[in-house]
C-alpha positions as CSV (number, residue, x, y, z in Angstrom):
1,X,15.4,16.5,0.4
2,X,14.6,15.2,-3.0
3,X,10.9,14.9,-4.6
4,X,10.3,11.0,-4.8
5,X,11.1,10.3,-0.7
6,X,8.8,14.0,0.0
7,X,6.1,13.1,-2.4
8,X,6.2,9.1,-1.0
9,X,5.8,10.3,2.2
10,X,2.8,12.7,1.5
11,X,0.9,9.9,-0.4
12,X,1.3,7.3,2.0
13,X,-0.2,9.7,4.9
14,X,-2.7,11.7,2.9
15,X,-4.0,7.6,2.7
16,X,-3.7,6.7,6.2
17,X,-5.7,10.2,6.6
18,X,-7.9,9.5,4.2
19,X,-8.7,6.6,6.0
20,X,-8.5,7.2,9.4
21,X,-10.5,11.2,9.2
22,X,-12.9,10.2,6.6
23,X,-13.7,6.6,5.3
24,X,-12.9,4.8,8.7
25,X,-13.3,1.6,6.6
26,X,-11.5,-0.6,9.6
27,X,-8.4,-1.8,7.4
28,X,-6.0,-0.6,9.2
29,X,-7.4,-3.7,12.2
30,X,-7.8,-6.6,9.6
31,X,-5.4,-9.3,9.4
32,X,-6.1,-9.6,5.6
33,X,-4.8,-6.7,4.7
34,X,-1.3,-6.9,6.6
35,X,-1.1,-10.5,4.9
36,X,-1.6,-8.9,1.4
37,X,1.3,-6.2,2.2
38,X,3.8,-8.9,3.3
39,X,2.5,-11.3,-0.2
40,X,3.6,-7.9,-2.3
41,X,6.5,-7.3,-0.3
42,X,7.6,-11.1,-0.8
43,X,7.2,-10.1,-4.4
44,X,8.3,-6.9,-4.2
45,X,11.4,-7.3,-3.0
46,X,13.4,-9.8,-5.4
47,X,11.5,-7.8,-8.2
48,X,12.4,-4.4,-7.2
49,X,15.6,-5.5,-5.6
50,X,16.9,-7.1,-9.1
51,X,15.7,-4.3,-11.2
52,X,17.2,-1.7,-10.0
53,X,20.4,-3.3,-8.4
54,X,23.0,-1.3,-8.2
55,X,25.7,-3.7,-10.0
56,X,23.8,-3.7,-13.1
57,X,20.7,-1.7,-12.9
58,X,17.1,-2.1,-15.2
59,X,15.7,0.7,-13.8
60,X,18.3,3.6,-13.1
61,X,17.1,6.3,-10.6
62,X,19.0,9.7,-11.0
63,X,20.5,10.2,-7.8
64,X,18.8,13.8,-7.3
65,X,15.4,12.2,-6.7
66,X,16.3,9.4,-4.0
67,X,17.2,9.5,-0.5
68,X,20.2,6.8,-1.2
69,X,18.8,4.6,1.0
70,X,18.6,0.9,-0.2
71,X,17.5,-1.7,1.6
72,X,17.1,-4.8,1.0
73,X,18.9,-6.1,-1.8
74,X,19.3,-2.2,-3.2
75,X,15.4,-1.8,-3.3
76,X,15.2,2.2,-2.6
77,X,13.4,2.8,0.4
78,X,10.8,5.3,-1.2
79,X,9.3,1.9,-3.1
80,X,7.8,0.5,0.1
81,X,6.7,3.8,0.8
82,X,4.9,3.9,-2.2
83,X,3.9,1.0,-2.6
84,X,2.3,1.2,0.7
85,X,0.2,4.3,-0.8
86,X,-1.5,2.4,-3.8
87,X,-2.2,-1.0,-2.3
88,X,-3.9,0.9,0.7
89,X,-5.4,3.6,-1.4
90,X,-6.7,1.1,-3.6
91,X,-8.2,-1.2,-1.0
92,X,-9.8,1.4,0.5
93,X,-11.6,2.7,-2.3
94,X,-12.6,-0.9,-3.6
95,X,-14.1,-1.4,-0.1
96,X,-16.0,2.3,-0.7
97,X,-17.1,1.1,-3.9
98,X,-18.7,-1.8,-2.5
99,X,-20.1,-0.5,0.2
100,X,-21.8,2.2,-2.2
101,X,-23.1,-0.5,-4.6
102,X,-24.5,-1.7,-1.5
103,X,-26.6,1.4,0.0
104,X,-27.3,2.1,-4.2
105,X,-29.2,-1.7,-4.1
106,X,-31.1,-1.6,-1.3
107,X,-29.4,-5.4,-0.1
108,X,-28.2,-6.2,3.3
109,X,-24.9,-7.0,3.9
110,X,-24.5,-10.5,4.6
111,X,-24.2,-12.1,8.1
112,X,-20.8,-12.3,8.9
113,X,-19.6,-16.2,9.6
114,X,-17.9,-17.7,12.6
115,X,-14.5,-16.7,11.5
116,X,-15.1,-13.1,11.0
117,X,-17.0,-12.7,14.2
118,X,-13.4,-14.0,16.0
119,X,-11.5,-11.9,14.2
């Protein structure tokens, strides 16, 4: 199997490890975060798809280091895969970061409102 699909694959579950073994941050359960996936895959995919379309290419992957499969709009699959790995990895460590600045400063976290206690 080629490198990008293998290495796409490993990122995107060393983060769901990462999050699920060791900073059980609760992302994976919010609503915001599955929103702000489908926002960069509505960007994502007219981008991505235009780029590297395979009737007249920007970006021209050597065939060696993709799977070959394209979907939608000849988007390589590998890009949602990682994709997936640096929006999640970096939401997860923004939301370690600021839970760290918040044991480092001694201040509470805030009472959550009416709308976060539904969700």
């Amino acid at each position: 199997m080629p490198w990008y699909p293998v290495l796409s694959l490993v990122a995107a579950l060393a983060v769901v490890v990462v999050e699920l073994r060791w900073l059980r941050t609760g992302l994976f359960r919010d609503r915001c975060y599955w929103i702000s996936l489908a926002i960069v895959g509505a960007f994502m995919i007219p981008i991505d798809g235009w780029m590297s379309k395979t009737s007249d290419p920007i970006v021209i992957y050597s065939r060696r280091v993709l799977s070959g499969v394209r979907f939608p709009w000849d988007v390589p699959i590998e890009e949602f895969v990682y994709a997936f790995s640096l929006i999640t990895s970096t939401m997860l460590l923004w939301d370690r970061a600021g839970r760290r600045e918040l044991e480092a400063t001694g201040r509470r976290q805030p009472e959550p409102t009416a709308e976060e206690v539904v969700r």
